[in-house]
PDB file of N, CA, C and O in Angstrom:
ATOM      1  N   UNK A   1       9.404 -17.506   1.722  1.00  0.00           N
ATOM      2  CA  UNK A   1       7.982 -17.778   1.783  1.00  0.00           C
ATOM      3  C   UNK A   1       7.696 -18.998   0.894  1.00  0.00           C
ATOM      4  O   UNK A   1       8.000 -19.154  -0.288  1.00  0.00           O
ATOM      5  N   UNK A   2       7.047 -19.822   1.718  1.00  0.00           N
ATOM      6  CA  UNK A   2       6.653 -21.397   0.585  1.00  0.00           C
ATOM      7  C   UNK A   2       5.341 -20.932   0.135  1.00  0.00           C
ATOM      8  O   UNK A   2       4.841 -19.858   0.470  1.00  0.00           O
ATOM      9  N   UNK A   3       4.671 -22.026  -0.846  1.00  0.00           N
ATOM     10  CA  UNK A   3       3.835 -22.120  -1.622  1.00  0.00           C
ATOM     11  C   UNK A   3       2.282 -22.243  -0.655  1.00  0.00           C
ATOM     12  O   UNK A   3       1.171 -22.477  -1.131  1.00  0.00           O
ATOM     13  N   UNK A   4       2.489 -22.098   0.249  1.00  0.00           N
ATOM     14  CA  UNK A   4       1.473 -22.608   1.166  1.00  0.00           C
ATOM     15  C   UNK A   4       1.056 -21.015   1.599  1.00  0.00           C
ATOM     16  O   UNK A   4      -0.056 -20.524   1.403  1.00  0.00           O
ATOM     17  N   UNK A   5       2.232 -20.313   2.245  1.00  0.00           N
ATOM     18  CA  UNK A   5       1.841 -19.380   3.068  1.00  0.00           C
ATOM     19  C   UNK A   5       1.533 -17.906   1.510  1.00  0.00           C
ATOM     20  O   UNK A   5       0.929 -16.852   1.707  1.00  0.00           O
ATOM     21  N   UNK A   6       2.202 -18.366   0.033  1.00  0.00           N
ATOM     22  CA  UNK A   6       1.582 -17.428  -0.878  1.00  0.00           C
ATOM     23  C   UNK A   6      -0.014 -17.857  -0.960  1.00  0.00           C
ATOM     24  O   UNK A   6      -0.847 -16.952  -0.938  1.00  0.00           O
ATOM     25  N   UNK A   7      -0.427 -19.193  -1.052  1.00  0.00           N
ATOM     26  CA  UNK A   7      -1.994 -19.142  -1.194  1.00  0.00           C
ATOM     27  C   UNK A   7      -2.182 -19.045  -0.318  1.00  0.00           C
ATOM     28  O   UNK A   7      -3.315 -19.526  -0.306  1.00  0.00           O
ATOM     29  N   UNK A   8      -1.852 -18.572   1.324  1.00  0.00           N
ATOM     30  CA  UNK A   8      -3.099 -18.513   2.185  1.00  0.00           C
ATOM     31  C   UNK A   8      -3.014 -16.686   1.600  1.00  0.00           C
ATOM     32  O   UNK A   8      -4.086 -16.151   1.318  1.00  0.00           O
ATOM     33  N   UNK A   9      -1.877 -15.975   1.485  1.00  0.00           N
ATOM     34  CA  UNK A   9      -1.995 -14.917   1.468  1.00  0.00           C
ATOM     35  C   UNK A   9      -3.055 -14.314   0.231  1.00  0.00           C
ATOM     36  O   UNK A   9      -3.587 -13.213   0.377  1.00  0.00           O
ATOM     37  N   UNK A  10      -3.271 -15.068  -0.865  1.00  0.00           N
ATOM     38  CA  UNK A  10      -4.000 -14.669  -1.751  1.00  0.00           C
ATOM     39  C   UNK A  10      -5.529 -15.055  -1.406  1.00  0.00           C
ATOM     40  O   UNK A  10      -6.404 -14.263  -1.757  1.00  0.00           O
ATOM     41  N   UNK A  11      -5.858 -16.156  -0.780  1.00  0.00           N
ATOM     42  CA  UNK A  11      -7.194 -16.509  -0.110  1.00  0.00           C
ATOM     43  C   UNK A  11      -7.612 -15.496   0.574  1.00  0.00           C
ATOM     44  O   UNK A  11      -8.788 -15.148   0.479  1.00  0.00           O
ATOM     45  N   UNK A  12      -6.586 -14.734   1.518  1.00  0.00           N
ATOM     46  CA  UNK A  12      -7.121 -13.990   2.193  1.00  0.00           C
ATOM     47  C   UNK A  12      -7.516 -12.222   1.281  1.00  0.00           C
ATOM     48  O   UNK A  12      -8.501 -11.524   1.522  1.00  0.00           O
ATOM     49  N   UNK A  13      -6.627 -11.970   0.465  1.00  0.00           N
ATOM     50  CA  UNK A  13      -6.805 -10.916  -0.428  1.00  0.00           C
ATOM     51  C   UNK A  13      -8.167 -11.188  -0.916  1.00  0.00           C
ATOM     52  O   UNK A  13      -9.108 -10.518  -0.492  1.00  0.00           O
ATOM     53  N   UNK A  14      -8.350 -12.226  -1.869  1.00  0.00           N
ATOM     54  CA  UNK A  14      -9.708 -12.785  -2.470  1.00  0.00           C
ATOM     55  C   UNK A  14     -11.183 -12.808  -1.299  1.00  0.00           C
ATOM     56  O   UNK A  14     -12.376 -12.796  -1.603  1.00  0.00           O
ATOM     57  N   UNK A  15     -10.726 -12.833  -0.310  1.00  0.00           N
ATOM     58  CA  UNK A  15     -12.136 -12.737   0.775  1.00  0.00           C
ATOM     59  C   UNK A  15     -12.077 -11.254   1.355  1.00  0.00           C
ATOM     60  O   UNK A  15     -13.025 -10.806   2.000  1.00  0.00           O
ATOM     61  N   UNK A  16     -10.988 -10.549   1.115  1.00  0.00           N
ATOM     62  CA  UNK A  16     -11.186  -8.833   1.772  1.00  0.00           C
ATOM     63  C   UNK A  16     -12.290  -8.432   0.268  1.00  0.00           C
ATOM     64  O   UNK A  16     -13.481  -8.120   0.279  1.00  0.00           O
ATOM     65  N   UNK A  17     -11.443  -8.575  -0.801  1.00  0.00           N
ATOM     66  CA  UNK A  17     -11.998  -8.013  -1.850  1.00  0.00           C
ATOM     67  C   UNK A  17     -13.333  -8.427  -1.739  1.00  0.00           C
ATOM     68  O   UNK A  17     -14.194  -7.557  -1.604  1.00  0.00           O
ATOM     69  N   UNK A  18     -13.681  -9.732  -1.775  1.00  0.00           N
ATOM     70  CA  UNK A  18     -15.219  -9.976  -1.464  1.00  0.00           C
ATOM     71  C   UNK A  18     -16.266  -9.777  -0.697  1.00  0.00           C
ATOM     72  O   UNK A  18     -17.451 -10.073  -0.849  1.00  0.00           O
ATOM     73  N   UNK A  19     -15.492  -9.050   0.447  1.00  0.00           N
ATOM     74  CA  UNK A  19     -15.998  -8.722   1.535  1.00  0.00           C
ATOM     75  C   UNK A  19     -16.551  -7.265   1.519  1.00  0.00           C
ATOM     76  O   UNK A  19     -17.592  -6.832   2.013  1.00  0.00           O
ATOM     77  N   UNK A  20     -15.719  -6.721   0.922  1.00  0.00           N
ATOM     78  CA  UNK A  20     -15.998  -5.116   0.398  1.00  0.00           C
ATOM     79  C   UNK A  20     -16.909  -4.750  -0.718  1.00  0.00           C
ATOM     80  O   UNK A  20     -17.462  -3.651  -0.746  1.00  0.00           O
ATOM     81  N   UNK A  21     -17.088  -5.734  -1.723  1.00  0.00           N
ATOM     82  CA  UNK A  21     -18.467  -5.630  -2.250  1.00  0.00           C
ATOM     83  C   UNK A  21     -19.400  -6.281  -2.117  1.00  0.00           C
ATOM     84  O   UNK A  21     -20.040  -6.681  -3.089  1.00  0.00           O
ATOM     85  N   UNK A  22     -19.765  -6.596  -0.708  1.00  0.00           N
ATOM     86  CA  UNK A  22     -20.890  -7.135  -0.043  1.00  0.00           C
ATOM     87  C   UNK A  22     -21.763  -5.699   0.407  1.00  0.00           C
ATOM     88  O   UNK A  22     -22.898  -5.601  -0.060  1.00  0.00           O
ATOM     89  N   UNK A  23     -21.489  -5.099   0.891  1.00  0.00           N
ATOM     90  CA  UNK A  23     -21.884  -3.348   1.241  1.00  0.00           C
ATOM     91  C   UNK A  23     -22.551  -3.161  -0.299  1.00  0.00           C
ATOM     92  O   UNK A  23     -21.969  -3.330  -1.371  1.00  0.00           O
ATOM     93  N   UNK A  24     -24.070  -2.726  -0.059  1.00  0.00           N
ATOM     94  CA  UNK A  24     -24.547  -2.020  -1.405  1.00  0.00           C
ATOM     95  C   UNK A  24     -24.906  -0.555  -0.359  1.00  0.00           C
ATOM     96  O   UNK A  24     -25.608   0.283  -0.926  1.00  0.00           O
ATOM     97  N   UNK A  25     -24.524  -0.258   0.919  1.00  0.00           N
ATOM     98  CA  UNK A  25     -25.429   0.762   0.947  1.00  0.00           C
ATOM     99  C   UNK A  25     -24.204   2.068   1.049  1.00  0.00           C
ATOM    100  O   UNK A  25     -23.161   2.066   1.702  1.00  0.00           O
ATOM    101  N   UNK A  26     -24.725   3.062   0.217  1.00  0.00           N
ATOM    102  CA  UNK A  26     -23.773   3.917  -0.281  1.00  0.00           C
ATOM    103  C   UNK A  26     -23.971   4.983   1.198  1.00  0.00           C
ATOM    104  O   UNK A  26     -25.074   5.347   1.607  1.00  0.00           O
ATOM    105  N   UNK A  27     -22.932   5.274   1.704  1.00  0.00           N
ATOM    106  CA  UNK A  27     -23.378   6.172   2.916  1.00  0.00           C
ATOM    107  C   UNK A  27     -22.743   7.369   2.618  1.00  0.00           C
ATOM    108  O   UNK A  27     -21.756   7.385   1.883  1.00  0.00           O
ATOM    109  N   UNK A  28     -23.246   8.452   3.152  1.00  0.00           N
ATOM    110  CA  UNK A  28     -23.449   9.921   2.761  1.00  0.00           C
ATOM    111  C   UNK A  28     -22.013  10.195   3.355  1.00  0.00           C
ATOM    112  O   UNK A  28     -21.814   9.678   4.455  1.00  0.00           O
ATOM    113  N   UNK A  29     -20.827  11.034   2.721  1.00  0.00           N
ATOM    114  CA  UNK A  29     -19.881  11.010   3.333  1.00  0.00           C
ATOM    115  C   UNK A  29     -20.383  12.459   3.632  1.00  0.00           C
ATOM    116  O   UNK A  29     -21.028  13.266   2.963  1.00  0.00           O
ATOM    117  N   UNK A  30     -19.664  12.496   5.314  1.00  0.00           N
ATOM    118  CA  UNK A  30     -20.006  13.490   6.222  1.00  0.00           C
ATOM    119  C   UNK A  30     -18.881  14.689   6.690  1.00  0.00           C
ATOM    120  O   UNK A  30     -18.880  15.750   7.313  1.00  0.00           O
ATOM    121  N   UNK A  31     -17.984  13.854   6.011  1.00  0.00           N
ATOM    122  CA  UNK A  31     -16.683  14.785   7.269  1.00  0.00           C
ATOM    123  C   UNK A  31     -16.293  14.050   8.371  1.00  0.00           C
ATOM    124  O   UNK A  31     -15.510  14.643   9.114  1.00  0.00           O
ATOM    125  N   UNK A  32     -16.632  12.862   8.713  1.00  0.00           N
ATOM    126  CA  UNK A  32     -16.629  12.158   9.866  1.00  0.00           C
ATOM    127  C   UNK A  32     -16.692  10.676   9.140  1.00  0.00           C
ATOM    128  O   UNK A  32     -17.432  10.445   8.184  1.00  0.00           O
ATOM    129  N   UNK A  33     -15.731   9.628   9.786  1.00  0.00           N
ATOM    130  CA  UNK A  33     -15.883   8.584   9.901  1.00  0.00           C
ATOM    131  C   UNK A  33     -17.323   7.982  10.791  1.00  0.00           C
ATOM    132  O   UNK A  33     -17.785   8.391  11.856  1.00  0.00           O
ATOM    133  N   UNK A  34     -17.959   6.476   9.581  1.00  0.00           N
ATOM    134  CA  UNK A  34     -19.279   6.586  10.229  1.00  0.00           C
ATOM    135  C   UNK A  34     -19.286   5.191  11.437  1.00  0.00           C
ATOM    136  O   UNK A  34     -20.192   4.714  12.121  1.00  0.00           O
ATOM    137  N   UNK A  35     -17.858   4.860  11.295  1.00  0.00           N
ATOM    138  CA  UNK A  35     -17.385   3.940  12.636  1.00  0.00           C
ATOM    139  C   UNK A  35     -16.931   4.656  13.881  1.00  0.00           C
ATOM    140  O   UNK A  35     -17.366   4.529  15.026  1.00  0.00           O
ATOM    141  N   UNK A  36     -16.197   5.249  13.536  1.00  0.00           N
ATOM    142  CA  UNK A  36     -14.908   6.452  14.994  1.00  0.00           C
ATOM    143  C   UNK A  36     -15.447   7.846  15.114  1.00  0.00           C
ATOM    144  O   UNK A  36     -15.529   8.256  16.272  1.00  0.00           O
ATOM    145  N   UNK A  37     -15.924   8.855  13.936  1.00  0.00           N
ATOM    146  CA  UNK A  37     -16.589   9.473  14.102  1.00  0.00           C
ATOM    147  C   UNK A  37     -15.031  10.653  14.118  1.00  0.00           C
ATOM    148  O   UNK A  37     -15.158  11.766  14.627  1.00  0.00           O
ATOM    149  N   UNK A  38     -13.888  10.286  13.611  1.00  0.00           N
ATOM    150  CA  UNK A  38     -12.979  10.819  13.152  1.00  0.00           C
ATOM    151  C   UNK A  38     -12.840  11.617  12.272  1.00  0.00           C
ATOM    152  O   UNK A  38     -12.875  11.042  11.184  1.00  0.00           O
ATOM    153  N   UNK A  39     -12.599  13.396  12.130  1.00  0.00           N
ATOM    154  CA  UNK A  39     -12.551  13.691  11.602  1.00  0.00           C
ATOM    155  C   UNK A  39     -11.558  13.714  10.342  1.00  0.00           C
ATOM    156  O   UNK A  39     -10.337  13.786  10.477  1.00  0.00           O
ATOM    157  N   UNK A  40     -12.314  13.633   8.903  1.00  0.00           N
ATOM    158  CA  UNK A  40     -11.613  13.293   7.635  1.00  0.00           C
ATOM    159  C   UNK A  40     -12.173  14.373   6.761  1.00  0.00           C
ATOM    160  O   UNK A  40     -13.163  15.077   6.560  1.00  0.00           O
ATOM    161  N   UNK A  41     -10.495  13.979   6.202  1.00  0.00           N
ATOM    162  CA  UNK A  41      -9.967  15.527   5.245  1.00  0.00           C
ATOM    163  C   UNK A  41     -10.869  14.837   3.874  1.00  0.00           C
ATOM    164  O   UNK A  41     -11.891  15.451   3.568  1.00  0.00           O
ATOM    165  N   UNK A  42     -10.607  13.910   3.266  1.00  0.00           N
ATOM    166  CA  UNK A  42     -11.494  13.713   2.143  1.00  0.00           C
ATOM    167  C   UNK A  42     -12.343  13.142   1.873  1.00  0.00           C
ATOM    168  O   UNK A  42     -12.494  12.295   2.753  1.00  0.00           O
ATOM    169  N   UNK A  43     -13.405  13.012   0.810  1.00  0.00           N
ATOM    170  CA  UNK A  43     -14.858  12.987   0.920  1.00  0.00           C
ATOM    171  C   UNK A  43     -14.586  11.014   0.315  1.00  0.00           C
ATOM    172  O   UNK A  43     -14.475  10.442  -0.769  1.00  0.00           O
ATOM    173  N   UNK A  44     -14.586  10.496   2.186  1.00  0.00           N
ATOM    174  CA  UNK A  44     -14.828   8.721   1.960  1.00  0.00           C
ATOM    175  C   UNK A  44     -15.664   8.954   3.490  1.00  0.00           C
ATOM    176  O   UNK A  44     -15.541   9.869   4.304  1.00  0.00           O
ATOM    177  N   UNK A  45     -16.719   7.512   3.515  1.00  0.00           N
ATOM    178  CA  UNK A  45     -17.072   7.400   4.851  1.00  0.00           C
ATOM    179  C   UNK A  45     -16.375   6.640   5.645  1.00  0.00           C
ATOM    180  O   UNK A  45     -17.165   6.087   6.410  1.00  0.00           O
ATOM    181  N   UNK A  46     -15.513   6.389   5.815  1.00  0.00           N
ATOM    182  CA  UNK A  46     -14.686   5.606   6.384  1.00  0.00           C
ATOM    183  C   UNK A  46     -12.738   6.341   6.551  1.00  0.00           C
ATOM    184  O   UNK A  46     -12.081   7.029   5.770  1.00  0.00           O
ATOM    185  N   UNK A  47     -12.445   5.831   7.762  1.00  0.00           N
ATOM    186  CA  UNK A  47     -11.337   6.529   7.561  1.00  0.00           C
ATOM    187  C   UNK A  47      -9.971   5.578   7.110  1.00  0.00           C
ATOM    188  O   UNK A  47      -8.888   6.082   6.814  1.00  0.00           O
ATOM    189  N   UNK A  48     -10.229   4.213   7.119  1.00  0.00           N
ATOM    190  CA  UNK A  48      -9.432   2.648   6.764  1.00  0.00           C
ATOM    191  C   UNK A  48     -10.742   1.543   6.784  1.00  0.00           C
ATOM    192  O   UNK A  48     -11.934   1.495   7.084  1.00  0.00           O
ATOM    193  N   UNK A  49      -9.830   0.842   6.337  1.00  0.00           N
ATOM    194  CA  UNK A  49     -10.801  -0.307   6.050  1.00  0.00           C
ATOM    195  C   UNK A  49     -10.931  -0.883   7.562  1.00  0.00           C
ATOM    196  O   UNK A  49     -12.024  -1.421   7.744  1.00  0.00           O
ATOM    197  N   UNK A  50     -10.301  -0.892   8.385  1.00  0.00           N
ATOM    198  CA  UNK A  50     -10.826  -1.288   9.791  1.00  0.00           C
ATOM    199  C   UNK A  50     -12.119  -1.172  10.280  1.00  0.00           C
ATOM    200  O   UNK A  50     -13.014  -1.905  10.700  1.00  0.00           O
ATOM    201  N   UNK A  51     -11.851   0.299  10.030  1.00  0.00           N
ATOM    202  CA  UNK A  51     -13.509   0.759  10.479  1.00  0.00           C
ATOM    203  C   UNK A  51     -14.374   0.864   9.512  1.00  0.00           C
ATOM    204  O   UNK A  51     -15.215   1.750   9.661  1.00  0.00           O
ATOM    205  N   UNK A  52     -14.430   0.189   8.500  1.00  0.00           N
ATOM    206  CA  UNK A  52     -15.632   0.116   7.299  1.00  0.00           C
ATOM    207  C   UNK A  52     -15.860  -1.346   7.357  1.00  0.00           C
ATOM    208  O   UNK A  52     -16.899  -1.763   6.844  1.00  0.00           O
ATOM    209  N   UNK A  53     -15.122  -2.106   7.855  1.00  0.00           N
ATOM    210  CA  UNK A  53     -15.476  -3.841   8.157  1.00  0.00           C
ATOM    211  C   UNK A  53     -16.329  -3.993  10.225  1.00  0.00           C
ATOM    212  O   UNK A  53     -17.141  -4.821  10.639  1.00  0.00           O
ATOM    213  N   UNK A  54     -15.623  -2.773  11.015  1.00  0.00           N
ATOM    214  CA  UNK A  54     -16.145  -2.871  12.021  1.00  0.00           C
ATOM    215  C   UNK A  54     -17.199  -2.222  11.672  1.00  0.00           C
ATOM    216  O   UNK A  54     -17.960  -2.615  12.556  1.00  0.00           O
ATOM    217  N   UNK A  55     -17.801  -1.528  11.049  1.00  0.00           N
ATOM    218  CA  UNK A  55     -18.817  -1.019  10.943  1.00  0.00           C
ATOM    219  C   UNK A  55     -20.181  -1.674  10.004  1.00  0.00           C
ATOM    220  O   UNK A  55     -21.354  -1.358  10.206  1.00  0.00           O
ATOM    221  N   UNK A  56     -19.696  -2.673   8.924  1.00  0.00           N
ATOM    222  CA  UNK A  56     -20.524  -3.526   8.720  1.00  0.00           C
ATOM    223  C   UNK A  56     -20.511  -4.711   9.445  1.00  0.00           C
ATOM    224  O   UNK A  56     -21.504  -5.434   9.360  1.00  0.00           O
ATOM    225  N   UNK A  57     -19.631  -5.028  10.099  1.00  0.00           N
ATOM    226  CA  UNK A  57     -20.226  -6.271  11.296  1.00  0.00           C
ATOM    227  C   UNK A  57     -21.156  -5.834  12.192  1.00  0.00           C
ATOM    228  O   UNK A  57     -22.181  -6.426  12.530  1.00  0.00           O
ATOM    229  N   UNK A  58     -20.607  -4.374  12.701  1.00  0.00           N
ATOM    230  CA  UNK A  58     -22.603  -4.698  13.638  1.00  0.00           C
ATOM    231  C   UNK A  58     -23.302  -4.147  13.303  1.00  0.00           C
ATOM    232  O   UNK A  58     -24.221  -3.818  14.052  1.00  0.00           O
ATOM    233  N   UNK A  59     -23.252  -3.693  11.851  1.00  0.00           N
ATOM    234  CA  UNK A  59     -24.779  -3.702  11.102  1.00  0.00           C
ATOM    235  C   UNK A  59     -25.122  -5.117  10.671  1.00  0.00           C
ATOM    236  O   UNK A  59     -26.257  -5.562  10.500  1.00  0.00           O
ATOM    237  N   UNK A  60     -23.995  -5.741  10.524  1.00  0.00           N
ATOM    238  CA  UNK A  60     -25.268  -7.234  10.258  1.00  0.00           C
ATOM    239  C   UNK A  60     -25.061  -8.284  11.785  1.00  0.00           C
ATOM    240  O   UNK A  60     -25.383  -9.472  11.754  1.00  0.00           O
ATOM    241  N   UNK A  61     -24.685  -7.853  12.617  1.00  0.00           N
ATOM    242  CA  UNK A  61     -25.000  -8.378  13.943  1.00  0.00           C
ATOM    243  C   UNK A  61     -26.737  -7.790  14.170  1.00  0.00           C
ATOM    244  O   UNK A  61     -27.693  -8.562  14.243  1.00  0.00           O
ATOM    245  N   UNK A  62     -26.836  -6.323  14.252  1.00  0.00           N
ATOM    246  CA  UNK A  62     -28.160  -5.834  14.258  1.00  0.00           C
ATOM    247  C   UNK A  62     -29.104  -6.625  13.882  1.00  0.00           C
ATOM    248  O   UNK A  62     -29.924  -7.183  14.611  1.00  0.00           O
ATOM    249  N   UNK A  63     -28.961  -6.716  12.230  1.00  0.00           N
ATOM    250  CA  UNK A  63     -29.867  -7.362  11.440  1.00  0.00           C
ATOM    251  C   UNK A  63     -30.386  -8.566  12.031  1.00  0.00           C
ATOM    252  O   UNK A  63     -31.579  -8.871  12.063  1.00  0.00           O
ATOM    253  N   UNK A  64     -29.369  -9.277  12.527  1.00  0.00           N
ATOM    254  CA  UNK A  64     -29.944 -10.725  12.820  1.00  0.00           C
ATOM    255  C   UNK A  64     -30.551 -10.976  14.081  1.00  0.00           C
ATOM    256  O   UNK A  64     -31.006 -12.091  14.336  1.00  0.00           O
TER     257      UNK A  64
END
């Protein structure tokens, strides 16, 4: 791995992390994923980060 493809890999770490504390709204964990609607064993609303990034994109698709 060259020096190029370690900073894209850290650019991209640095924009997940930033991306994840963009969300202030704390959602009620249910038992259910609030993207898939998957049932989950422990108390998160989300069951991966997949569906906690698909799930704030079309809340701010909505918004706009």
């Amino acid at each position: 791995m060259n020096e190029a493809d370690e900073a894209h890999k850290i650019t991209e770490l640095n924009m997940a992390i930033s991306l994840s504390n963009l969300s202030t709204e704390k959602l009620e964990t249910t038992g259910q994923c609030h993207n898939c609607f998957e049932h989950l064993y422990e108390q998160v609303p989300f069951c991966d980060a997949d569906c906690r990034d698909d799930y704030e994109q079309r809340k701010r698709f909505k918004g706009s």
